[in-house]
TORTIVEX-60227 format. One record per residue (C-alpha): residue in three letters; x, y, z. Coordinates in steps of 0.001 Angstrom, whole numbers, plus 524288, in hexadecimal, padded with zeros to 5 digits. Each point is the difference from the previous one (the first is absolute). Layout:
% TORTIVEX-60227
ALAXYZ...
***
This chain:
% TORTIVEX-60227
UNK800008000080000UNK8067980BD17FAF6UNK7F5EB80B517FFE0UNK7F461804A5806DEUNK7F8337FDB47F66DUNK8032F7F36A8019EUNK7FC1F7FF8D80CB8UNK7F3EF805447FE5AUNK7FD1E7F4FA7F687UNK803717F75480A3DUNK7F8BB805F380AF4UNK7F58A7FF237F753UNK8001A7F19C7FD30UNK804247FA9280C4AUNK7F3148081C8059FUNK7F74A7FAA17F6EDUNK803A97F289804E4UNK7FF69801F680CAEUNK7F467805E180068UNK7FB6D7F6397F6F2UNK803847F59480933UNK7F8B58063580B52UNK7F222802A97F9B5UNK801467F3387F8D8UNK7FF328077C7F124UNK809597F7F37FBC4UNK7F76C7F62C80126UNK8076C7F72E80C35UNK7FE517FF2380B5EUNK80DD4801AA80A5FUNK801B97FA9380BD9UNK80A7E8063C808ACUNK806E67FA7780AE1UNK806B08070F80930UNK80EFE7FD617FFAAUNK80555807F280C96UNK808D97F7F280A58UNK7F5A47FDC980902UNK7F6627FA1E7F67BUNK80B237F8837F802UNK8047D7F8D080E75UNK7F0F87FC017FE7CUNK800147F9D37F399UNK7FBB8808767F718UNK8088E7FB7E7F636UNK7FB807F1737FF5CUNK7F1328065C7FF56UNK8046A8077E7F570UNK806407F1E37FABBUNK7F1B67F9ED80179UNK7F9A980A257FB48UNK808D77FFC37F1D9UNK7FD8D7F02D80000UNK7F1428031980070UNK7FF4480AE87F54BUNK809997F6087F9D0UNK7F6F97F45E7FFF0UNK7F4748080C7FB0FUNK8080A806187F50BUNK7FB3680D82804B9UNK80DE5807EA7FD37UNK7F9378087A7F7CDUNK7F3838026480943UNK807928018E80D71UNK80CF28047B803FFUNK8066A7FB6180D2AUNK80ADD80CE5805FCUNK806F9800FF80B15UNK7FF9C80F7B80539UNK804CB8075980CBAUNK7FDE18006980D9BUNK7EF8A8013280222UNK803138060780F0AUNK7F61D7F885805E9UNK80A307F51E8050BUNK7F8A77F93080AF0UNK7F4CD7FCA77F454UNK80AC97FBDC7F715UNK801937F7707F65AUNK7F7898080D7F83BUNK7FA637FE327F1BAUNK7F6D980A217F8CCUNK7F9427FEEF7F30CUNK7FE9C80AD67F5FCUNK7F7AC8051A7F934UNK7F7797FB8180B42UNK808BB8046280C64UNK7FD627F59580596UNK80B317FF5280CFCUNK7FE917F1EB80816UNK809A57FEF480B4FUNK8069F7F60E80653UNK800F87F6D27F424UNK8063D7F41C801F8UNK803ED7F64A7F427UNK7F4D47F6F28047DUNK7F62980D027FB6CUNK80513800647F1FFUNK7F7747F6BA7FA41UNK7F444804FE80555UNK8033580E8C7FBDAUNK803077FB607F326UNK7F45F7F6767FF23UNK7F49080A2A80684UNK8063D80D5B7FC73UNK808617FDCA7F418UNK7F7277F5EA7F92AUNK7F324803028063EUNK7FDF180E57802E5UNK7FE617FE6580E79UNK807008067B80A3BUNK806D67F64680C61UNK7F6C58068680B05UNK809CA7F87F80AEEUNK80BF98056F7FA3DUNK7FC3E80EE380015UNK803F08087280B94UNK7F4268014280CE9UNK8008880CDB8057FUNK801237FD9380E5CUNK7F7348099F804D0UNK7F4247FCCF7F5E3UNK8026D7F2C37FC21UNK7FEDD8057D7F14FUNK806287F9737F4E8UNK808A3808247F833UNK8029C7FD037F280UNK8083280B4E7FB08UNK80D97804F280536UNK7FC5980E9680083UNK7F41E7FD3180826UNK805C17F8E780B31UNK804008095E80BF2UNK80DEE7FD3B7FF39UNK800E38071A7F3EFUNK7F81580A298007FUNK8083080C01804B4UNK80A287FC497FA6DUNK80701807407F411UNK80AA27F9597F800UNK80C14808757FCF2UNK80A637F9E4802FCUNK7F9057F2167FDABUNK7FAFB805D77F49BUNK7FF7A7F2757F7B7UNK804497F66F80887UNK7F2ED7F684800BAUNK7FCE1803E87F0A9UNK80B6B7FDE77F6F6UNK80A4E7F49D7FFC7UNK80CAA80491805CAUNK8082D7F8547F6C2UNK7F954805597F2E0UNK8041280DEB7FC90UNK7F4A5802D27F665UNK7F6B87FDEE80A95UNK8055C80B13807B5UNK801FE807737F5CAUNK7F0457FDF87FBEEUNK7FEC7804A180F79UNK8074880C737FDD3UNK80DF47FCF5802A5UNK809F6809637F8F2UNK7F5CC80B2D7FCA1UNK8081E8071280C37UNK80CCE7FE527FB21UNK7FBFB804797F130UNK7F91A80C0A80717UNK80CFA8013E807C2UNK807B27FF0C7F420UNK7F95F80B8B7F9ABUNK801AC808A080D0BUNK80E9D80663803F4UNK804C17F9B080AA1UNK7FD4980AAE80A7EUNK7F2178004E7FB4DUNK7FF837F354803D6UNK8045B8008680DA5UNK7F7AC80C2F8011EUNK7F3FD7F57A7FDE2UNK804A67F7CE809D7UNK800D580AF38089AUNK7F2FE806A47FDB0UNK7F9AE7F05880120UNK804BD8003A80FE0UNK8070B7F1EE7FDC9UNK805457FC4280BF9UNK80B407F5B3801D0UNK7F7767F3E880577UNK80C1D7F7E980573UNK7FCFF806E680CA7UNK8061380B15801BDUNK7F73B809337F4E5UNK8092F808D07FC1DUNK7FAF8806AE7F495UNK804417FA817F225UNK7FF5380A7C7F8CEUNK80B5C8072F8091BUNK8072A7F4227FF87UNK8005B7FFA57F2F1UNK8028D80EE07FF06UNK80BF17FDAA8075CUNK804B17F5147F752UNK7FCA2809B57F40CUNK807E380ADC805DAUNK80CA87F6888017EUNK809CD800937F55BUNK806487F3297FA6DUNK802F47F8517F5ADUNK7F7F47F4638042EUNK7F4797FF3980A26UNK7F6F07F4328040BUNK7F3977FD2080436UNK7FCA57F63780A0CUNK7F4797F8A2803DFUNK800297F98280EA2UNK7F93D7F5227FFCCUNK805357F8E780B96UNK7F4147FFA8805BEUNK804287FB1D80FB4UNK7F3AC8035580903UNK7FA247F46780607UNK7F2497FD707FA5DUNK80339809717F478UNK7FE347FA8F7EFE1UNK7FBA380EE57FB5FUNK80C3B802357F5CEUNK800967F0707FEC5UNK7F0C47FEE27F96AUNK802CF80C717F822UNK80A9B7F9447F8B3UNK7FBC87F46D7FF66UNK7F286805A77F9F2UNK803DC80B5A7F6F1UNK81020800D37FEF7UNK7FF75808337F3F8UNK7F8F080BDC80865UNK80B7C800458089AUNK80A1F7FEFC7F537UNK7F6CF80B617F92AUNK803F18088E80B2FUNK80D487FCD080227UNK801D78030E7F1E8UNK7F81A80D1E80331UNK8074580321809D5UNK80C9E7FCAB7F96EUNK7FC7880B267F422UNK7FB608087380AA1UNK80D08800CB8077AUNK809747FCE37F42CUNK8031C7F1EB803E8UNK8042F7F3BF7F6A6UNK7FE397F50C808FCUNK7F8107FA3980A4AUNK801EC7F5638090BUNK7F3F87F6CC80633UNK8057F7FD0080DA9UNK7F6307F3C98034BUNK8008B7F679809BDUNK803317F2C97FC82UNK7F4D57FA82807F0UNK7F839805897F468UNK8031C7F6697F437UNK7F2FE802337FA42UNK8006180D4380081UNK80C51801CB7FAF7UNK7FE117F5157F5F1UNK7F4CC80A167F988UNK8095E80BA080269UNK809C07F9317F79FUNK7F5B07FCA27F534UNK7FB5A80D2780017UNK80D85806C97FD87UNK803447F5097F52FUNK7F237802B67F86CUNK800D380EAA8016DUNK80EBC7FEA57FB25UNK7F99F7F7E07F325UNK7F551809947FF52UNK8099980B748003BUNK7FB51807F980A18UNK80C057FD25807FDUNK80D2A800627FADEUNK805CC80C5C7F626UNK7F9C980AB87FC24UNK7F22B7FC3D8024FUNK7F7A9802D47F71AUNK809168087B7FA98UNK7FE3C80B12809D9UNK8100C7FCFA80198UNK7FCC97FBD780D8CUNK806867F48A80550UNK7FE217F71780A8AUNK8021A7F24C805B9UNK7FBEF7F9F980C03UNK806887F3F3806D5UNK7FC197F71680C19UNK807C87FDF580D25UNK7FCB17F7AE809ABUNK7FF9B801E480EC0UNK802CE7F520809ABUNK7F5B98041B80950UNK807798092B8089CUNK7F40E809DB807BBUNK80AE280A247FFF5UNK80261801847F16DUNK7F1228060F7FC31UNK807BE80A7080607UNK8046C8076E7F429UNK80DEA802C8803ACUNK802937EFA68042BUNK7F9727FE0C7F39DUNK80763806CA7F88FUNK80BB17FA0580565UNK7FB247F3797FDDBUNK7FF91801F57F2B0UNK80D18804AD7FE0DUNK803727F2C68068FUNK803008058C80D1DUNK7FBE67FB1480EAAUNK7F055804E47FF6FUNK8019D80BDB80A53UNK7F9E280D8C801ECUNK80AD980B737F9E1UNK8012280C9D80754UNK7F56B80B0E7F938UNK802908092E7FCAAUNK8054D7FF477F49DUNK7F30A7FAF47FB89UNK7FD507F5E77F3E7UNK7FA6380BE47F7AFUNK80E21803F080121UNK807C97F5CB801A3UNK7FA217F32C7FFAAUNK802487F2F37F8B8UNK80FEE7FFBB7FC34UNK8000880E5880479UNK7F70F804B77F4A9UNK7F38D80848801EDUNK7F50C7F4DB8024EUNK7F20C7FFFD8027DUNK7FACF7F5BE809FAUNK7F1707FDE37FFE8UNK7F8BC7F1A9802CDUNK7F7A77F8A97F94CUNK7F3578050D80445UNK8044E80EDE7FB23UNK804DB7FD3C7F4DBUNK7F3A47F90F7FC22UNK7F7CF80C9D800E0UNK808C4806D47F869UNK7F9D47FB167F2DBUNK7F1CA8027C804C6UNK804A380F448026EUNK805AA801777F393UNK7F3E97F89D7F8AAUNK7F5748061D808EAUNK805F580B9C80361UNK803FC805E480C49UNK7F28B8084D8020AUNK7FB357F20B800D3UNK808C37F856808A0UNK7FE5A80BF680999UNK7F2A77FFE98008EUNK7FF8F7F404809CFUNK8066E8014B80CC4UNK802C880A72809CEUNK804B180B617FF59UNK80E0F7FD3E8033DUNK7FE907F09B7FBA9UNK7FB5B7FE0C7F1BEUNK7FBBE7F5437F811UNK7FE767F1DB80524UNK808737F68F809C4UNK801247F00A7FE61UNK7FF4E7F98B80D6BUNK801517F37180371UNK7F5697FDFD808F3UNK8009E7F45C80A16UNK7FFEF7F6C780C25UNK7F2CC801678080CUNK7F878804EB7F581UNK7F45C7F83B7F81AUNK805DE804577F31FUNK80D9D7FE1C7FD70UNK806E6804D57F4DFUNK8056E80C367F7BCUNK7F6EA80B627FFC8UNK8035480EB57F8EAUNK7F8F1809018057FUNK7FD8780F9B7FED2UNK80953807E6809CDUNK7F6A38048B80A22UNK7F86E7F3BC8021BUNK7FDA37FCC880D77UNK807137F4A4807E0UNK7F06E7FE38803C2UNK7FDCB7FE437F175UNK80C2E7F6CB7FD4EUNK7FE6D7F77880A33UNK7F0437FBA38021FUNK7FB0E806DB7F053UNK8099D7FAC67F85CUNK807627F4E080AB2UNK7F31E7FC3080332UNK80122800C080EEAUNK805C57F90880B01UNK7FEC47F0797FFA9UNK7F6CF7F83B80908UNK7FB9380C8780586UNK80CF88036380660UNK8024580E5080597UNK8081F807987F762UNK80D7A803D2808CDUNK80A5A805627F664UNK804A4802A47F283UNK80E317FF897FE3EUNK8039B808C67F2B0UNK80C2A800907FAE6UNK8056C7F48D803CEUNK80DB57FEE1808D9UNK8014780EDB7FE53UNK7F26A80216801FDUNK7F704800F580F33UNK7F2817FBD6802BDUNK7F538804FB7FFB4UNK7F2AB7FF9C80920UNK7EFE7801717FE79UNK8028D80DD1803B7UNK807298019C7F2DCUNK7F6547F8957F76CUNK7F8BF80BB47F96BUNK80D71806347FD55UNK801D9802A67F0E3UNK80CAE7F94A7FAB4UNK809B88075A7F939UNK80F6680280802CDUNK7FEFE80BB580A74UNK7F43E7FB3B80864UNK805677F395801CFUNK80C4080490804E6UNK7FA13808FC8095DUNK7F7E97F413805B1UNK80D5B7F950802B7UNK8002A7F6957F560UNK80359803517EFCDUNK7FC4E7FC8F7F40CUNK80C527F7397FD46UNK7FF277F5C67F330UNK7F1D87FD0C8026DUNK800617F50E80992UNK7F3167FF0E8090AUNK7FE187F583809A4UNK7F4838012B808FAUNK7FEF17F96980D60UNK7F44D7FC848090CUNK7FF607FC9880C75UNK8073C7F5F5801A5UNK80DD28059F7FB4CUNK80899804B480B03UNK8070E80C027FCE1UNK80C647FDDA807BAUNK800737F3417F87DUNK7FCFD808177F2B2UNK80C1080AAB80292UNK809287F53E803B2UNK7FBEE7F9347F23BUNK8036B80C517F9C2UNK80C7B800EE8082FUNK804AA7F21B7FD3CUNK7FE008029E7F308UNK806D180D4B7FEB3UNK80BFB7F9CC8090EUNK801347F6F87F546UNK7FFE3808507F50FUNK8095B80ABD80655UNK80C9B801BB7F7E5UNK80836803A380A67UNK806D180A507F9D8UNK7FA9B809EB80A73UNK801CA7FE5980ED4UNK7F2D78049F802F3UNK7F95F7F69C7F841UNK808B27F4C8800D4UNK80073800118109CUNK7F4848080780474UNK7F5F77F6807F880UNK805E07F3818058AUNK7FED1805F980D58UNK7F075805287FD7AUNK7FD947F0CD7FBB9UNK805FD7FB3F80C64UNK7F6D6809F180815UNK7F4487FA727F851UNK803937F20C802A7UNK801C08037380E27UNK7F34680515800D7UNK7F8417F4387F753UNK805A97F5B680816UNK7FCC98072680CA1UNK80BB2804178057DUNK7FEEA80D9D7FBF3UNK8005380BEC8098CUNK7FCCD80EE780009UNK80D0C806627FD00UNK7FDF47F6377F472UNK7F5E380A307FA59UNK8096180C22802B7UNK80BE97F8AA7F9B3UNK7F65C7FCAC7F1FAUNK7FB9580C64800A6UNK80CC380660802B1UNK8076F7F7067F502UNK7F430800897F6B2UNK8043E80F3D7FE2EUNK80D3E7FEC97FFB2UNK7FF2F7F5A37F4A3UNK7F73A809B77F923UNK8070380B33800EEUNK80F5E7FA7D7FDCDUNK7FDB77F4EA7F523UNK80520802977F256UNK7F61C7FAB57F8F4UNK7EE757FE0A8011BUNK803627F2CA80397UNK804F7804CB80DF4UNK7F96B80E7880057UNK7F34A7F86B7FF0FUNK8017E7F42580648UNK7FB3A8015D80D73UNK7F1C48045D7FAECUNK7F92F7F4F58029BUNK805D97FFBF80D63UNK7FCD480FFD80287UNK7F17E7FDCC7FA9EUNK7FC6B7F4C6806E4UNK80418805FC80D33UNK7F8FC80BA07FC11UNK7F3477F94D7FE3CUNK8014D7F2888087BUNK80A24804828097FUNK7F5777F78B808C1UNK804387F4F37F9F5UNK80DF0801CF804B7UNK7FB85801D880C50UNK7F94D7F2577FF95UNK80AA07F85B7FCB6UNK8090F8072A80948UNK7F6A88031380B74UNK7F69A7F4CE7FF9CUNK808EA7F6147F9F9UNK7F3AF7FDAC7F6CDUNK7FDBE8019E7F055UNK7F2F4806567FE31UNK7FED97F9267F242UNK806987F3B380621UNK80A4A7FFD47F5A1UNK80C1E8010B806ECUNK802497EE7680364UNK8078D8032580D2CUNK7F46780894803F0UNK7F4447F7777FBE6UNK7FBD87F37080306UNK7F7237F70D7FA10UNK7F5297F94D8085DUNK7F5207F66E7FDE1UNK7F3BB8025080628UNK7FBB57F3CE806C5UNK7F27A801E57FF2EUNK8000E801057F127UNK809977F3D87FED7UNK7F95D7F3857FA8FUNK80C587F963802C0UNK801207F8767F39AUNK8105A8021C80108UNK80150806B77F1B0UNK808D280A7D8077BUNK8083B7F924806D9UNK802E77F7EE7F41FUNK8047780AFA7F8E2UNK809B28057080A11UNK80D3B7FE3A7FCF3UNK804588039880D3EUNK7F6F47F64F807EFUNK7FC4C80AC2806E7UNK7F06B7FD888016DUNK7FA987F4F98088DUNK7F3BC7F9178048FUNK7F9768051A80B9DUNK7F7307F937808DBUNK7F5C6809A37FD92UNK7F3CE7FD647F9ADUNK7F96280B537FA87UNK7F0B1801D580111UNK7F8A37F9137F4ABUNK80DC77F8B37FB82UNK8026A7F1A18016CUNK80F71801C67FFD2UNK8096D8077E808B2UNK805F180B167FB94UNK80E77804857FCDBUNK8084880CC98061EUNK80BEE8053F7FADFUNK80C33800B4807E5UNK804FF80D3B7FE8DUNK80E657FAB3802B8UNK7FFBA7F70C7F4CFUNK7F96D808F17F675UNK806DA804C27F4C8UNK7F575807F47FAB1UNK7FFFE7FA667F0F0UNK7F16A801B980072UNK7FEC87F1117F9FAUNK7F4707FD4F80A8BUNK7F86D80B427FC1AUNK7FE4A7FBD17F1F7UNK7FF657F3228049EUNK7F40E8011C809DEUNK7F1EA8028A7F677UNK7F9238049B80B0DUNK806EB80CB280271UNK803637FAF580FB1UNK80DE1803377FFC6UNK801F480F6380067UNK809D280994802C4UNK803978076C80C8C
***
């Protein structure tokens, strides 16, 4: 592809067909299968296998296509499958369902009533994607495709709208480009938000002969897949604004830093570069604008530390993954001491949508000091787990019972941890609090990657920060003092305290370290890692005070400081428990219960190791915790 105009030939085409493919005028009928990581570990795969043998067999290839496509979001529902023209989206498909989709739906015209999603609230069947909850206030910018097209088939994104920002980019001088991304309100979303327009100003402003632009994908959080499901479900968007932001700033090259852990991702990454290559919208002087650019893949090897952008830079320059000294800054003097722009995946996969939209548009959702949209992974004791883009703005109220769907088995809603490791909890109190970078800040959490794991009542918080602090203990480079010796000594404190041997000048010491590490560390890793600890003893400092006063765990978490107990008057004695003990720690009693025939068993406290075996042993429910 050499001009424009044969772009626009190609745009042109490849929307026909897709369009064509979801209203059914071309006369088939698709079925789509979602091919994110979650749904693949579920087989989707072999029912996309079943479902070729069957169109196969019935020598339907030219009445019914079979695709795999992106990450649907909805991941505790997955494997999904949905049917155009008819949009028809069944969930929780297993191989064993093929034949009867294929036989009543395919063949017959019928809808699979079991197979469509039940609103838990009304009972309702829901046939179509865009009318289940879930999805309803959401807004797809950054997912924008992932779901519809195949990630491994260029023309399909290009019949979605990918490249329409770069040509528009292509036509625009470079400032008037960052001047768009400016007047749009982008926002980093790796977590800290620092405007991208500035950063890219910066890079602009920086004299070389050679400058980069990098996209962090080394996506670390616990519980977080946001920049994972955006490349596994449209890679050419993000490669559309790396190359954007590569004219913008006067960069050549770009480098993917991915994690390993994310073959499939990086598998379509590596597709996507080779067809746009073919296609000749990467490579030399694209479509003969005289702009040139190339992209390349590195892979990470899981270090937390290195989604920092300084160890990541490092890391690809083959160097030990740790934090640099800033300033000088990346826009200065980044990757191999040239001028580079860092931005991750979720950023750069907006970029396109502001260029092919506009900016007036992209700013029109949001806040006023947080435009556009933000990806979260949403999860842990919520109804509805999964990836959900959502206006900045929206409530946590809104996130976590509109579109999460509530609280399982009626459980009180205790906390919402945002931002993952860097990030603090959050309580009822904060629940009709609009998200967006600021506000969440000033609550004592942040906006971080996008991670967002809820907790009921039966999470302990002092258990929850030391998670957090194992974790960031682990991940610590150890270049910094602060980091390296002040977070090993906050994780001792919190295992003090869990396993009952904590005391009051305990408290004074986290809180007195907790600022220390914050204010001397030389990198986000350290300066935020005691917010989980600083939140949760600003909102469940009573908590503390339980495991250190009372010896007790109010959510009887903690194993030194719970018990478990069978209640002998619920005991049928049938034995099932004390089979199941690996510590032969329950016995027989002589101790009938009322109404029973056989004696009942008791736990000896002394013996127990608290592996919970007897309580998922014993149907009755008799064995509890105290």
């Amino acid at each position: 592809m050499k001009t424009f105009a044969e772009l626009d030939a190609k745009i042109c085409s490849c929307t026909e067909a897709l369009n064509a493919k979801i209203d059914g005028s071309c006369g088939k009928r698709a079925i789509l299968l979602c091919g994110g990581t979650g749904c693949l570990s579920s087989n989707s795969m072999n029912i996309k296998e079943k479902f070729e043998e069957l169109v196969a067999a019935h020598h339907m290839e030219d009445k019914v296509t079979v695709n795999i496509v992106g990450c649907f979001g909805f991941c505790s529902q997955g494997p999904f499958v949905k049917i155009f023209p008819e949009d028809t989206l069944y969930r929780l498909v297993k191989v064993e369902d093929v034949e009867e989709i294929f036989n009543t739906d395919i063949l017959g015209g019928q809808v699979v009533e079991r197979l469509l999603y039940v609103e838990p609230l009304t009972g309702e069947k829901v046939a179509k994607q865009d009318d289940i909850n879930f999805y309803k206030k959401q807004r797809r910018v950054a997912l924008h495709g992932c779901g519809v097209i195949n990630p491994e088939e260029i023309t399909e994104a290009i019949g979605d709208g990918a490249f329409q920002g770069l040509k528009k980019a292509l036509t625009m001088e470079p400032q008037e480009v960052i001047n768009e991304v400016l007047a749009s309100g982008l926002r980093g979303r790796g977590g800290g938000g620092f405007p991208t327009g500035r950063k890219w100003q910066f890079a602009y402003g920086s004299v070389s002969d050679q400058k980069y632009v990098v996209c962090n994908g080394d996506e670390g959080d616990p519980g977080a897949f946001m920049d994972r499901s955006i490349l596994e479900g449209n890679p050419f968007a993000v490669i559309e604004g790396m190359m954007i932001a590569g004219y913008a700033i006067g960069a050549t090259e770009g480098y993917f830093y991915v994690r390993a852990e994310y073959p499939t991702a990086v598998n379509r990454l590596r597709n996507a570069i080779k067809q746009m290559n073919e296609m000749g919208i990467l490579g030399e002087n694209i479509m003969g604008t005289g702009f040139s650019f190339q992209a390349h893949i590195r892979l990470g090897a899981g270090a937390f530390v290195c989604g920092e952008e300084t160890a990541l830079l490092n890391s690809i320059e083959g160097k030990r993954g740790m934090p640099r000294p800033r300033p000088p800054f990346p826009a200065v003097k980044g990757l191999w001491g040239k001028p580079t722009v860092v931005n991750n995946v979720e950023t750069l996969a907006c970029v396109p949508y502001i260029l092919r939209k506009g900016a007036a548009e992209f700013a029109s959702c949001g806040t006023e000091k947080s435009k556009g949209t933000k990806v979260f992974a949403l999860g842990g004791k919520v109804n509805n787990v999964g990836l959900v883009e959502i206006p900045m703005g929206t409530t946590l109220r809104e996130l976590i019972y509109d579109i999460g769907g509530g609280i399982p088995d009626g459980k009180a809603f205790k906390a919402i941890q945002t931002g993952g490791p860097s990030g603090g909890c959050l309580t009822a109190e904060s629940l009709d609090e609009p998200i967006d970078f600021d506000n969440l800040v000033a609550k004592g959490s942040m906006m971080g990657s996008g991670g967002a794991i809820v907790m009921d009542e039966d999470n302990c918080m002092v258990d929850v920060a030391k998670f957090y602090m194992e974790f960031i203990c682990d991940e610590s480079c150890g270049k910094c003092s602060p980091c390296r010796i002040g977070t090993k000594r906050m994780l001792e404190i919190l295992t003090r305290i869990t396993e009952g041997n904590g005391t009051m000048q305990d408290l004074e010491e986290l809180e007195e370290l907790g600022t220390s590490v914050q204010a001397n560390s030389l990198c986000a890793l350290g300066q935020t890692a005691a917010n989980p600890i600083i939140s949760t003893l600003k909102h469940f400092r009573d908590e503390y005070l339980a495991h250190i006063i009372d010896k007790k765990c109010p959510a009887k978490v903690c194993k030194n400081l719970m018990q478990y107990h069978i209640v002998q008057d619920n005991c049928v004695g049938c034995g099932r428990c004390a089979k199941a003990c690996p510590a032969d720690a329950i016995q027989k009693t002589d101790y009938i219960a009322p109404g029973k025939k056989l004696p009942s068993y008791q736990i000896d406290p002394a013996k127990c190791v608290k592996c919970g075996a007897c309580v998922a042993t014993c149907k009755l429910k008799a064995i509890i915790k105290k």
